[in-house]
C-alpha positions in Angstrom: -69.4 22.1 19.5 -65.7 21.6 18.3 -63.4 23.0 21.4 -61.5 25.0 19.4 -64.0 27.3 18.7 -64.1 28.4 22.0 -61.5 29.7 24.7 -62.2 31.3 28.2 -60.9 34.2 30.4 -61.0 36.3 33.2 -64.0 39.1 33.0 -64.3 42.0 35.4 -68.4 42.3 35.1 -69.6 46.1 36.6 -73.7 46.5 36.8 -75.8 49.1 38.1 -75.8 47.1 41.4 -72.9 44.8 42.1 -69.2 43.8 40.5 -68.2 40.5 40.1 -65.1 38.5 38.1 -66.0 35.4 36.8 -64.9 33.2 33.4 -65.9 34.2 30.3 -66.8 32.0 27.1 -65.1 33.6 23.8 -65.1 32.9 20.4 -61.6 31.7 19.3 -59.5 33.3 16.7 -56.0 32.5 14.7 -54.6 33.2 11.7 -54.9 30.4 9.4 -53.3 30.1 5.7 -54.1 27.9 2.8 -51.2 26.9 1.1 -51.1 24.9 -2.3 -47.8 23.2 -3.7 -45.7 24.7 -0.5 -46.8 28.4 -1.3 -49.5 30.1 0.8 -52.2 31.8 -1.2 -54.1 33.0 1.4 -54.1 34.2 5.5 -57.5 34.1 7.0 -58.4 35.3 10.4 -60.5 32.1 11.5 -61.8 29.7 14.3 -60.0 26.6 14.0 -62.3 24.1 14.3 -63.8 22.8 10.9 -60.5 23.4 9.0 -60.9 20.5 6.3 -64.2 22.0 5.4 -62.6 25.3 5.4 -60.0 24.2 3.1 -62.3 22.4 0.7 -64.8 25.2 0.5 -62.7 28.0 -0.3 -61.0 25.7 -2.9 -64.1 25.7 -4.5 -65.6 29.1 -4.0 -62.1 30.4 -4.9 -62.3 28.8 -8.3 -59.1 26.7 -7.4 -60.8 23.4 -8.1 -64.3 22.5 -9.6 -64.7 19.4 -7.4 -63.8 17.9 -4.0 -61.9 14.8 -5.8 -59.6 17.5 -7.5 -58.5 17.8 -3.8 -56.0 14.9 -2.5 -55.7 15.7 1.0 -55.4 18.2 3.7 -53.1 18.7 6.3 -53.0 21.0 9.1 -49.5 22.3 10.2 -49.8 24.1 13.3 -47.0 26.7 14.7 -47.2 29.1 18.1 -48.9 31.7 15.8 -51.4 30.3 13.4 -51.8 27.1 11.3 -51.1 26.3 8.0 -53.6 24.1 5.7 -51.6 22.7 3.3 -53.3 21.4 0.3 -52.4 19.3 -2.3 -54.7 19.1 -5.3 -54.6 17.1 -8.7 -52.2 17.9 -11.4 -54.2 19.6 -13.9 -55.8 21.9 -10.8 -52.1 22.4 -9.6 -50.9 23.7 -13.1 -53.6 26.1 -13.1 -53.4 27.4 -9.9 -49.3 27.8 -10.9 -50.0 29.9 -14.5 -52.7 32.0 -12.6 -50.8 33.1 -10.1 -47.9 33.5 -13.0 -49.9 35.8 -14.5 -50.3 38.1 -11.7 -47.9 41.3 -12.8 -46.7 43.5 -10.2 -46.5 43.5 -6.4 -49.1 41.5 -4.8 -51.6 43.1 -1.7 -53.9 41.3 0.5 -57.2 43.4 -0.8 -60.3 41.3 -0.9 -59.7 38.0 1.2 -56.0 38.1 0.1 -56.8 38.3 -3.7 -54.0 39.1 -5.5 -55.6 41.7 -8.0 -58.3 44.4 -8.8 -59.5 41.4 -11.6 -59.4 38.7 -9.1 -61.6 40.7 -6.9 -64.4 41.1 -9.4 -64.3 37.5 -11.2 -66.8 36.9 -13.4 -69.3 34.2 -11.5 -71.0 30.9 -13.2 -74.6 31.1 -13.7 -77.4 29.7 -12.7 -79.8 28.3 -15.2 -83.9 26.9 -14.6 -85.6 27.4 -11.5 -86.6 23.9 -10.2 -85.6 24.9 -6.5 -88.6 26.9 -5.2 -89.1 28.0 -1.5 -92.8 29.3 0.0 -93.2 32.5 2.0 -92.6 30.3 5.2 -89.9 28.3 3.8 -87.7 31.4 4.7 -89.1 31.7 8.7 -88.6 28.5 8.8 -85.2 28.7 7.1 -84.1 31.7 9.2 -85.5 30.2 13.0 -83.9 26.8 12.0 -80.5 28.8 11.8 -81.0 30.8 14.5 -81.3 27.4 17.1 -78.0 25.8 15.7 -75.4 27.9 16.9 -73.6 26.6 19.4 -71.0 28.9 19.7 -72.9 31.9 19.3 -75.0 31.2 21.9 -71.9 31.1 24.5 -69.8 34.1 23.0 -72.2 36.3 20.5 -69.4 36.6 18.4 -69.4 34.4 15.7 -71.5 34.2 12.3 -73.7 31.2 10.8 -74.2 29.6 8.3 -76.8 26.8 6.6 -77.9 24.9 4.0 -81.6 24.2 4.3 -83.6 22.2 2.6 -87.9 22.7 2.9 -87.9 18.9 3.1 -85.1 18.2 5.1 -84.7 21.3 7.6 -81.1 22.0 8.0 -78.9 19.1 7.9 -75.7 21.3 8.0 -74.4 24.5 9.5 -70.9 26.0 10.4 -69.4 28.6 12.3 -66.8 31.2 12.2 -65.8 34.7 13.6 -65.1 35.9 9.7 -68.7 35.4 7.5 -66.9 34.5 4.6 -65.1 31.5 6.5 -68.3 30.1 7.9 -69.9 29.8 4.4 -66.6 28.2 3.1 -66.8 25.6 6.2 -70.4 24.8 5.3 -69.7 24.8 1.5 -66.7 22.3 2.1 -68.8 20.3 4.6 -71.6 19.7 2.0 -68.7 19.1 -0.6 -67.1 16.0 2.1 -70.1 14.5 2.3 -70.7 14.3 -1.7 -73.6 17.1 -1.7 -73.8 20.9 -3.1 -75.8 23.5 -2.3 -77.8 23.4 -5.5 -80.7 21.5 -4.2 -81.3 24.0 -1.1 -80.7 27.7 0.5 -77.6 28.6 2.2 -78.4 30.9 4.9 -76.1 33.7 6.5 -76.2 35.2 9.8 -74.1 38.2 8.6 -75.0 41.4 5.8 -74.9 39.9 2.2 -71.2 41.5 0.4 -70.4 40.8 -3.0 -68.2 38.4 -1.7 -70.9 36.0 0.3 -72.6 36.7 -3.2 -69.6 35.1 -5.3 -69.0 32.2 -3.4 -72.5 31.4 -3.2 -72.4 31.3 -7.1 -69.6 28.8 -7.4 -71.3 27.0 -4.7 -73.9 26.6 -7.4 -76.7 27.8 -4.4 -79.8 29.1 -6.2 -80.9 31.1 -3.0 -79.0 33.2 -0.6 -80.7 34.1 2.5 -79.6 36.7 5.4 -80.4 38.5 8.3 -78.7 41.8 7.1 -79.1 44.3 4.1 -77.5 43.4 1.1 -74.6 46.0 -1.0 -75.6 47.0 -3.9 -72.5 45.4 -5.8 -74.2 42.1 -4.4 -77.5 42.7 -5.8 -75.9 42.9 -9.0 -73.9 40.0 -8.7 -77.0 37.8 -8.1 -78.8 39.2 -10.9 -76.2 38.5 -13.1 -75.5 35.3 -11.4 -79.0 34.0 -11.4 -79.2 33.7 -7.3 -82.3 34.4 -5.7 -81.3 36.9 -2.8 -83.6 37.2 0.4 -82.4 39.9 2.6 -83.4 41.5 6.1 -85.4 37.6 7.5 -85.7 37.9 10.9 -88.9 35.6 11.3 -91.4 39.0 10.7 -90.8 39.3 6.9 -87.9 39.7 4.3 -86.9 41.1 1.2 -86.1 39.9 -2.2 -83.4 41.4 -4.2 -83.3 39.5 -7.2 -84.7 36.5 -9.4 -87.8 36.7 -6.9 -89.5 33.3 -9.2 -87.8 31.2 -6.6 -90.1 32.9 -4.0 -94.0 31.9 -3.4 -96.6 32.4 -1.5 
C-alpha cells in the first residue's frame, strides 16, 4: 500500500457502552493538476499515490494522446497545497492539445472533471468492434470477489473506490485506488498503459455507480466490459450501447445485471 494514500488522526469514538480516543486510519486527499506545455488543464481532488499512472491514464481516457509513447515524461511538482503533474507529450500530441484548447470560445468552467465545454463533456467515444472477449456467469463473481480482496486502503479507511482489470485466465493482475472513482480507473488504465498492456483483452471492474463518465473512459481505454457494484445512469447505458461496451451492473457475488451488448455474457 503506497503511504500516501493514507494519513491518521485523533478520533473521539462514543458507543452505547464506553468512549475512547484512539488514531484513526483515513484515506488521503489533495488537489492534484495535470499540466501540459506549463498550462494546467485540469485540478483533480485525488490520493497521491500512483500519480504516473494517474497522469498517463487520463492522458489517454481524455483523448490527449492515443498511446503511452506519445507521453515523454512525468514530473511531479509538489507545493504546500497540492501537486502539479506536469507532462510533456510528443510534438504532434502537444500541437493538438494547443488548437483544441484554442478552439474553446468563451469563458472556461470546471463542469465535468474540469472540461472546458458542454461538447467536451459529451465527446463522441471510439467503438468497439467483434466480440472475441467473452466472460461466463461466474467470470463476474469471480471478477467482483477478486476486487473486493485487493483493497488495501479501503479496508483501513472505507473511503476510497477500486478499480480492476481482470482477466478469467489470469485473475486480477492490476488494481488501483482513489477517493474520486474517476481517478482510480485513470490510475489503473495508466498502470496497464506503463506496463505495455490495455484493457482490451479483459474487464475493468469499478467499486463505485457506473456515470457516463466511468462509461467514456472505459471506451478510450478500448475495455469491452465494464463491471460495478452500483446502478448505472441512464446517459451511461447509452454510451455503452453506442460504444459497444458490455455493461454489468449491481455484482455483488448474488447476481448482476446487464445493460448492454449482453453477447459478451454466458452462462
Amino acid at each position: 500500500m503506497p503511504p500516501a494514500a493514507l494519513a491518521r488522526a485523533p478520533l473521539f469514538c462514543v458507543g452505547s457502552r464506553s468512549q475512547a480516543r484512539t488514531p484513526e486510519a483515513l484515506a488521503a486527499e489533495t488537489a492534484v493538476a495535470l499540466s501540459y506545455g506549463g498550462s494546467s488543464h485540469a485540478v483533480l481532488m485525488a490520493t497521491p499515490a500512483d500519480l504516473a499512472d494517474l497522469a498517463y491514464g487520463f492522458s489517454l481516457t481524455e483523448g490527449i494522446v492515443r498511446h503511452p509513447d506519445e507521453i515523454l515524461g512525468v514530473e511531479a511538482v509538489h507545493f504546500e497545497t497540492g501537486i502539479d503533474l506536469q507532462i510533456s507529450l510528443v510534438e504532434d500530441r502537444s500541437a493538438a492539445l494547443a488548437a483544441r484548447r484554442r478552439s474553446m470560445a468563451g469563458p472556461v468552467g470546471c463542469g465535468l472533471c474540469g472540461l472546458e465545454s458542454i461538447d467536451a463533456a459529451m465527446r463522441p467515444v471510439p467503438a468497439l468492434e467483434g466480440d472475441d472477449f467473452t466472460m461466463t456467469f461466474s467470470d463476474v463473481d469471480r471478477a467482483v470477489t477478486a476486487l473486493s480482496g485487493r483493497q488495501p486502503v479501503f479496508e483501513k479507511t472505507r473511503a476510497v473506490h477500486g478499480a480492476g482489470i481482470f482477466r478469467p485466465d489470469a485473475g486480477m493482475p492490476a488494481v488501483r485506488e482513489d477517493v474520486g472513482r474517476h481517478n482510480a480507473l485513470d490510475k489503473l488504465i495508466g498502470a496497464l498503459m506503463r506496463k505495455g498492456e490495455t484493457a482490451g483483452s479483459g474487464a475493468l471492474v469499478v467499486t463505485s455507480r457506473l456515470s457516463v463518465e466511468m462509461v467514456q473512459k472505459a471506451a478510450f481505454a478500448r475495455a469491452p466490459v465494464l463491471i460495478a457494484v452500483s446502478q448505472p445512469t441512464a446517459l451511461a447505458v447509452e454510451t455503452a450501447e453506442r460504444a459497444g461496451i458490455t455493461l454489468v451492473a449491481s455484482a455483488r457475488g448474488d447476481g448482476f445485471s446487464v445493460f448492454s451488448h449482453g453477447n459478451r455474457i454466458r452462462h
